[in-house]
C-alpha positions in Angstrom: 46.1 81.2 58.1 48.1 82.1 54.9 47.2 85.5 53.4 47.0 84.7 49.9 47.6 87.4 47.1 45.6 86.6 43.9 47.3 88.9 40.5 47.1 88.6 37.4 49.1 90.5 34.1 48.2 93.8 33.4 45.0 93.3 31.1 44.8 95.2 28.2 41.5 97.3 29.1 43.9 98.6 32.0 46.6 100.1 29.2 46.9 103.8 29.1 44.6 104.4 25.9 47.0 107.2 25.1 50.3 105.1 25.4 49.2 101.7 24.3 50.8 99.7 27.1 50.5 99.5 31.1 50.8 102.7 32.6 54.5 103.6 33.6 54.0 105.8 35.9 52.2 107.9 39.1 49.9 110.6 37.2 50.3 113.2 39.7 53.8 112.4 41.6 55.5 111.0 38.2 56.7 107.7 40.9 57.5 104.1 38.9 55.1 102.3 39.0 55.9 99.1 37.4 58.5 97.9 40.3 57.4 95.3 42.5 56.1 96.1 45.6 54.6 99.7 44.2 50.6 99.5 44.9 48.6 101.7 42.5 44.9 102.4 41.3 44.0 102.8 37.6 41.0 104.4 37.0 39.0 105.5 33.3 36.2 107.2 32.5 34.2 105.2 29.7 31.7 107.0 27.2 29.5 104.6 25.3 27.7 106.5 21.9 24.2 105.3 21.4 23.4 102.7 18.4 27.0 101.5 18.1 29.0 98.9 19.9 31.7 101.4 20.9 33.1 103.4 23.7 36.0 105.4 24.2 37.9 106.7 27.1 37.2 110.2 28.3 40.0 110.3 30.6 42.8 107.6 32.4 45.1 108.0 35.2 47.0 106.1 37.7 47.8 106.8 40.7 50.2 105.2 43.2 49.3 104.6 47.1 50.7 107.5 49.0 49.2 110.0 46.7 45.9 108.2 46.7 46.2 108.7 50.0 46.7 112.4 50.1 44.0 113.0 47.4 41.9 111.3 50.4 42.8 113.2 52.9 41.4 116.4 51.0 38.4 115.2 51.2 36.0 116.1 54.1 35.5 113.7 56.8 31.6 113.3 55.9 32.4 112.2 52.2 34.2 110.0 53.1 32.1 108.8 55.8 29.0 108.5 53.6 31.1 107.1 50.8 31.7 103.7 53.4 28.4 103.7 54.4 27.6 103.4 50.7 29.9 100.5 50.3 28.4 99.2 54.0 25.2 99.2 53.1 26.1 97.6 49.8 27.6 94.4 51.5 24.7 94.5 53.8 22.0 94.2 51.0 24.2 91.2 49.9 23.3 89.6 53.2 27.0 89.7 53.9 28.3 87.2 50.9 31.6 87.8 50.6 32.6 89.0 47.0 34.3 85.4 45.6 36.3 85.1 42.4 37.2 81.9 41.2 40.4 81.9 40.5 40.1 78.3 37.8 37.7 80.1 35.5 37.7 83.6 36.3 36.9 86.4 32.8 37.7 89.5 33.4 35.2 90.6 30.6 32.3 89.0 31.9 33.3 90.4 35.4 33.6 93.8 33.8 30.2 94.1 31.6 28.2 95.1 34.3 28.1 98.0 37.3 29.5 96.7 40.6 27.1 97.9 42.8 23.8 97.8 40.7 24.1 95.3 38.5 23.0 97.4 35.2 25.0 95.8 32.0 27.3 98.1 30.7 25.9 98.2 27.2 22.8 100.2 28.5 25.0 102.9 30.3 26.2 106.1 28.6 29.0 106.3 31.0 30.8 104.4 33.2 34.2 104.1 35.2 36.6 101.1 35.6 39.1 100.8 38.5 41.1 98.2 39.4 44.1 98.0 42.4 48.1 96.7 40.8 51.1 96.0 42.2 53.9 96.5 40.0 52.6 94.7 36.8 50.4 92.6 38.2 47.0 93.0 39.3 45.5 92.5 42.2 42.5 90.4 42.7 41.6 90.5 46.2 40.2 93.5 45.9 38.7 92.8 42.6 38.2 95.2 40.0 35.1 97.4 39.4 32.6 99.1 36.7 30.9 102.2 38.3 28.1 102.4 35.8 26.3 106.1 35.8 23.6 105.0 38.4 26.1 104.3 41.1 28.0 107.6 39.9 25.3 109.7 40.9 24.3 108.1 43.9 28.1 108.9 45.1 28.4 112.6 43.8 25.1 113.3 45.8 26.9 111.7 48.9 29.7 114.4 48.3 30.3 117.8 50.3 31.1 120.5 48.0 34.7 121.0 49.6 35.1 117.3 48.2 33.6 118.2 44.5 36.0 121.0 44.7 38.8 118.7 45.2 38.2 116.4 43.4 37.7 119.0 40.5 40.8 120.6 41.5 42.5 116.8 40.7 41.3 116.6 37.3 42.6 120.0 36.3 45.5 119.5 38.2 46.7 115.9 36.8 44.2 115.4 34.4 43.5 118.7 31.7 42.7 117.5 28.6 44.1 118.2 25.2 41.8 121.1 23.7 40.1 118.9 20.9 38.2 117.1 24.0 38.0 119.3 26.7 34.2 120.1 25.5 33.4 115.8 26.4 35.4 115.9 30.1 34.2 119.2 31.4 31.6 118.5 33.8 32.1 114.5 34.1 32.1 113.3 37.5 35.4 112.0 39.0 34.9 109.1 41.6 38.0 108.1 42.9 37.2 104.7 45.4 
């Protein structure tokens, strides 16, 4: 059987906020990432502000496979562990329907507007967190792209060691320090990196 890749351009709600265009390059090793064959994760952190139809992006990054990979490996071994029962149990509660996407009429936007694993619209959230999975400047679709509305944030951070909070802290500060003017809104958010 033919493993088929599903991509699609860059979309626009996967720009760098900051730079107006796709992201260029690895957050934390500095790596180009806009070269075929070079696998990445973009990640942001979404505020929505009560009584208006707005939100804004509390922080961005991307990050390219291998350093994704070593961000993982700081975290403990139980995280992680409960983090894929999380997702486990998830597919189990779908009675084990695969995730489909049709390709023909797939919208991104109406995919995006609500939380991945609970379903809550993202209008009703006051945070959230969109990831999605690239490949040079496409992205990928077979594993499809994801809202983490505030629910589902908390249910992970709870499944976290503290050796894990403090890395993934560590991260943010690391690769992510804001400029002053908005380091009051990031301090304390929650950084879930899937």
């Amino acid at each position: 059987m033919e493993n088929k890749e599903f991509k699609l351009d860059i979309p626009e709600r996967f720009y760098s906020d900051a730079e107006g265009k796709p992201f260029e390059n690895c957050n934390v090793c500095g790596k180009s990432l806009l070269v075929e064959g070079t696998s990445y994760v973009v990640e942001k952190a979404m505020k929505n502000y009560e009584g208006y139809d707005f939100s804004s992006t509390v922080y961005e990054f991307a990050i390219c496979t291998s350093c994704h990979g070593q961000v993982q490996q700081g975290m403990s071994k139980e995280s992680l562990a409960n983090l894929q029962s999380y997702y486990a149990k998830f597919m189990e509660e779908r009675q084990g329907q695969p995730i489909f996407i049709d390709m023909r009429n797939f919208n991104l936007d109406n995919w995006l507007s609500k939380c991945f694993f609970k379903g809550e619209a993202i209008q009703d959230m006051k945070e959230y967190q969109i990831v999605a999975q690239f490949n040079g400047d496409k992205m990928m679709m077979n594993t499809p792209p994801m809202i983490i509305g505030e629910a589902a944030m908390d249910e992970m951070s709870a499944l976290m060691s503290d050796k894990t909070i403090d890395e993934m802290n560590g991260f943010k500060e690391r690769f992510l320090g804001p400029p002053p003017e908005i380091e009051e809104l990031i301090y304390g958010k929650r950084l879930i990196m899937i």
